[in-house]
N, C-alpha and C positions, 0 to 999 in steps of 0.2 A: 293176800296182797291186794286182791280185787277189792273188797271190803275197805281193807287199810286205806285204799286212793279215795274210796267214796266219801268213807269219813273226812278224811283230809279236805277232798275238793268242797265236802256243804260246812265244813269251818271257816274255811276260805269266802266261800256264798255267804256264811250270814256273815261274817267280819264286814265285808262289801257293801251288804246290803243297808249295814247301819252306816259304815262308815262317810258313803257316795251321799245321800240328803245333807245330812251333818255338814258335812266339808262344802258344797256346794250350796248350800244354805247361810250359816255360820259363816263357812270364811270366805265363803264369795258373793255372799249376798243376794243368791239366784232366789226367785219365788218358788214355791212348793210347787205350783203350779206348771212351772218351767222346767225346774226339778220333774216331776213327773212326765211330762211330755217326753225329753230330750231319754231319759231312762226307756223308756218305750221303743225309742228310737234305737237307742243302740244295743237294745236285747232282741230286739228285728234280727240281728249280723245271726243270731243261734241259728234263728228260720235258714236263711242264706249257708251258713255253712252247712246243716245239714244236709240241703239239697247238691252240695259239692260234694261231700261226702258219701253219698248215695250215689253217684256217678264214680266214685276213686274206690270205693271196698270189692265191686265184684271184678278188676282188673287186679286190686292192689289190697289187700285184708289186711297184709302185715299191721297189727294196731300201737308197735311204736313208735311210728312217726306221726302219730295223732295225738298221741298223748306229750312229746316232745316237742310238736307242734303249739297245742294248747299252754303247754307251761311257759313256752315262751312269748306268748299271745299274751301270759299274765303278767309278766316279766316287764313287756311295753306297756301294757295299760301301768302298771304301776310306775314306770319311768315319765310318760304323759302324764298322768298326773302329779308327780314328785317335783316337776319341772314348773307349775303353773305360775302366775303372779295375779295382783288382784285384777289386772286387765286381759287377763285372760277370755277369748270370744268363744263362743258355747257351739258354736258351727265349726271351727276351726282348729280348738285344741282340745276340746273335752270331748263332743262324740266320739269321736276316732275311738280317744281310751274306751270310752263304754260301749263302741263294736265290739273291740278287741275283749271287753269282757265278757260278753256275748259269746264270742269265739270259746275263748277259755271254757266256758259254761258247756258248749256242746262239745268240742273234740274228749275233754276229759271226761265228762259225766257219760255221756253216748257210748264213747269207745268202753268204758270200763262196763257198763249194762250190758252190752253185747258178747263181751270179752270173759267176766269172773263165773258165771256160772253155764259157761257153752258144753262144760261136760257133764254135768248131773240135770240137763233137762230133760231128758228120758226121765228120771225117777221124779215123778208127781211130789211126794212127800215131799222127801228131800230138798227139792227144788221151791217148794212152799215154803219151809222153813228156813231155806236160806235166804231167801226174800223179803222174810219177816224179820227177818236180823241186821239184813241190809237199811231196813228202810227206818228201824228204828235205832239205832246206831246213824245215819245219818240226820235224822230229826234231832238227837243228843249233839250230832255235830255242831248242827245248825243253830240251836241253841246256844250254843257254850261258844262259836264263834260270834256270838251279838255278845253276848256278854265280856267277852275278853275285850271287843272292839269298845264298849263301851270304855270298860275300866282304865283301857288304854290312854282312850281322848278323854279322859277327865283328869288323868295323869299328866298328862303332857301341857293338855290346855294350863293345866294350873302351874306345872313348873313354867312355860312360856309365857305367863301370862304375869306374875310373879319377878322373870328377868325384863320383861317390858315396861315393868310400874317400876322398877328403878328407875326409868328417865325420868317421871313424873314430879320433877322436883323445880322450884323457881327458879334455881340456878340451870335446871337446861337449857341451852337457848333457843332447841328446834319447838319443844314442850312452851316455853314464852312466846314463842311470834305467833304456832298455831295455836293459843289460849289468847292470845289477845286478838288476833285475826275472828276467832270465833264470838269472843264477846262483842265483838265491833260490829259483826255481820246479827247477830240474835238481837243485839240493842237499837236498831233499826225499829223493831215492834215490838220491843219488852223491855223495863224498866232496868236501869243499871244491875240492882242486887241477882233479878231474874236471871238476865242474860248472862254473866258468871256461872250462876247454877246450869245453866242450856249448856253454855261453852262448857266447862267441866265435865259433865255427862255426854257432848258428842265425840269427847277425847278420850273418854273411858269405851266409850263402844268401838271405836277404830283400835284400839288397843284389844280388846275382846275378840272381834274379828282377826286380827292381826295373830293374836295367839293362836285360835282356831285353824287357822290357814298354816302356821307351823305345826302343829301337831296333826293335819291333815299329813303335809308334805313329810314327817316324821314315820307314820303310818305305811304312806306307800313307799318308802326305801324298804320297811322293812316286805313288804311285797316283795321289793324288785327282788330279794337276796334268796326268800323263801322260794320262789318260782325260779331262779336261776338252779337253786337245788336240787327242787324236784326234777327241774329239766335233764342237770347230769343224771342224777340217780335209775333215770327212764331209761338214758341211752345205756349207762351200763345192769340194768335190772332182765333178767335171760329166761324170767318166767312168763311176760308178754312178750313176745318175737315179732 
C-alpha cells in the first residue's frame, strides 16, 4: 500500500508539474519567468509544513490524519484553480493553490517514506531493495503522469478550441465588432489589407488562450474528484492507523 500511494502521489507530481507552466502560461498569460518565481513560492509551504510536522509526530504519529490531510490540501489547490478566470491575481488566487500543493507534496510523500518500510529497516538488504523499487516505480510514475498530463491538454485544448471556432463566422456579432474593433485599432499604423491580417490573428490567439484556460479548468476538476477519493479511501484504509 505504501509503494501503491508513492506511485500514486509522483503521477499526481509530474501531472502538476506539466500541467501548472501550461495553464499559467497559455491560459493566463503569466511569463515563464513569473511562472517560475511564484512556483518557488508556493513549494516554500513543503519547507513550512514539514517543520509543523516535526512538532505534531512525536505527541501525535498516527499517519492518517496526514495523509487525509494532504489529499485534501490537493482537493483545494485543484478547486482554486478550477475556479480561476483570465483576471485572476497571482498573489491572491494562484499562490495559495500552489502552497496548498506544496502541502500535498510533503504530508503525503513524507508521511508514506517514514510509514511503508518502518518494519524491515533492521534487514539491510531487504530494506535496500525495497527502496530501489520504491524509487523506481516512482520515476515510472512520474513519468507517465507528464505524459498522460500532456495527452490530456492536447485533448481537450483541441476539442475547446474546435467549439470556440464555431463562433468565428461573420454572422457572429460578438466575433464582428471585436474583428472590426481590431482592424480599426491595427490600421492606425498598418495598411487596410495588413491590419485585417493582425485583427484576425489577435482573435485567433484569444481563442487559443481561451481554450487553454478550459482545458486547464477541465484538468483540475478532475483533481478535485481524484483527491476527494484518495481522501475517503485514507480514512477508511486500516493498514496506516
Amino acid at each position: 500500500l505504501g509503494v501503491g500511494i508513492f506511485s500514486f502521489s509522483y503521477l499526481i507530481l509530474g501531472s502538476n508539474n506539466y500541467i501548472l507552466p501550461f495553464f499559467l502560461q497559455n491560459g493566463l498569460g503569466y511569463s515563464w519567468e513569473t511562472i517560475g518565481r511564484f512556483q518557488a513560492l508556493g513549494l516554500s509551504a513543503a519547507l513550512l509544513t514539514w517543520l509543523v510536522m516535526m512538532r505534531v509526530l512525536p505527541k501525535y504519529p498516527s499517519p492518517k490524519k496526514f495523509f487525509v490531510l494532504g489529499f485534501i490540501s490537493l482537493a483545494t489547490f485543484g478547486w482554486l484553480l478550477s475556479s480561476l478566470t483570465p483576471a485572476a491575481d497571482m498573489w491572491l488566487h494562484i499562490l495559495p493553490a500552489l502552497a496548498l500543493n506544496g502541502c500535498f507534496v510533503m504530508l503525503v510523500l513524507a508521511t508514506t517514506a517514514m510509514q511503508t518500510f518502518r518494519d524491515v529497516g533492521h534487514e539491510d538488504t531487504l530494506f535496500a531493495h525495497a527502496q530501489q523499487v520504491k524509487n523506481m516505480l516512482g520515476q515510472i510514475a512520474m513519468a507517465a503522469g507528464t505524459s498522460i498530463a500532456t495527452i490530456f491538454m492536447q485533448w481537450r485544448s483541441t476539442v475547446q478550441y474546435g467549439a470556440l471556432n464555431i463562433r468565428l463566422t461573420n454572422e457572429d456579432p460578438i466575433f464582428a465588432q471585436q474583428l472590426q474593433q481590431f482592424s480599426q485599432f491595427f490600421s492606425l499604423s498598418h495598411e487596410a489589407s495588413q491590419a485585417n491580417q493582425m485583427a484576425m490573428a489577435q482573435v485567433a490567439q484569444q481563442i487559443s488562450q481561451q481554450a487553454s484556460l478550459l482545458a486547464g479548468i477541465e484538468f483540475f476538476w478532475v483533481v478535485i474528484w481524484v483527491a476527494i477519493t484518495a481522501a475517503v479511501l485514507s480514512v477508511l484504509q486500516k493498514v496506516f492507523r
